[in-house]
Steps between C-alpha positions, in 0.01 A plus 500: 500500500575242282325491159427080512340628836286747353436200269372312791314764631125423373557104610612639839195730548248210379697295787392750743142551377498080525672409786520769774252368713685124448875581519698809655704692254835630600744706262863530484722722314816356339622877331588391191724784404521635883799693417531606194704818371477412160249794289294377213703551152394380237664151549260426829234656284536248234515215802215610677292532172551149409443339829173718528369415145551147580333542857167652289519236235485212775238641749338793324625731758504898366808669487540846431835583324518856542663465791826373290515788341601729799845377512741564768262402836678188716309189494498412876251321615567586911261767528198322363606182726514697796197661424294185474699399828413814701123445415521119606620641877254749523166304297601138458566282209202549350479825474884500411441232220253718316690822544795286303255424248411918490891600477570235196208635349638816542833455384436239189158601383489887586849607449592643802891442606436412889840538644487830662314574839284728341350272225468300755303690746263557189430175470464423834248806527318348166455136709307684755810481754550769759852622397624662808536186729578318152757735389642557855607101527518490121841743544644378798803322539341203732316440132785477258635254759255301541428476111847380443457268752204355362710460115716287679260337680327384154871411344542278790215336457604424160289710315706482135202692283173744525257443537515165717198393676543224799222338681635474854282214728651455827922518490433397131468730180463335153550676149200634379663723176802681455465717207160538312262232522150550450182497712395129436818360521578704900146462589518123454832445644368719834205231496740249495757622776168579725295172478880280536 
């Protein structure tokens, strides 16, 4: 749930619309703030309102800043990771990819604060999801694991930023963006990596 991935977002669905029957897409969670206690004053107000102007003045991205207002929530990201985790083992990337696309929408564009189980079993419900299986391995422990597993999976890798895209051929993955680049620019790098 980072805002430069929220950024990103529009490039990455065009990728899918483009290239799904070409290339398999495969997400990974890195967390971001996986563990933060810290609540939203009015000092991570002021942060988060600058990085998310200049995340709408770079890819025209809407943000709704209502959601600043309500002070005091935690900004940890977990919950939404695992979410979009939970529906990748139960529906596959693709459906998984799409549903992250639906819970940043949610959170940047709509205003709604997606850290708690219930907001996220709304949103889960508003994707079309079946929430009892989804909630069931949403809340267990085996989850939260595994989600923390995969962060440190994605630091090993070396993933320094979000978003990062990689274009992995073979044993070999080459740099396709890290941070916000736009459609032309990853489209013609992906031609590149899959005519070399």
């Amino acid at each position: 749930m980072c805002s430069w991935c929220w950024g990103f977002a529009n490039v990455i669905t065009e990728l899918l619309e483009n290239y799904e029957d070409k290339l398999e897409f495969e997400i990974l969670l890195g967390g971001l703030r996986p563990t933060n206690e810290v609540k939203v004053d009015e000092k991570m107000k002021d942060f988060l309102l600058h990085h998310w102007t200049e995340v709408n003045k770079r890819t025209g991205q809407k943000f709704d800043h209502t959601i600043l207002e309500q002070l005091g929530w935690i900004y940890n990201t977990e919950p939404a990771c695992r979410a979009v985790a939970t529906l990748r083992e139960l529906e596959g990337s693709s459906k998984a990819l799409h549903f992250f696309n639906h819970l940043q929408k949610a959170y940047y564009a709509e205003g709604n604060i997606i850290t708690t189980d219930d907001v996220i079993k709304t949103q889960a419900t508003n994707f079309g999801i079946e929430t009892e299986a989804f909630m069931k391995k949403f809340s267990s422990e085996t989850a939260k694991q595994k989600i923390f597993h995969e962060f440190g999976t994605v630091q090993q890798i070396g993933i320094q930023g979000f978003p990062t895209l990689l274009f992995i051929k073979g044993d070999s993955a080459s740099l396709v963006a890290t941070g916000y680049s736009d459609y032309d620019k990853v489209s013609s790098r992906i031609d590149t990596f899959m005519n070399a």
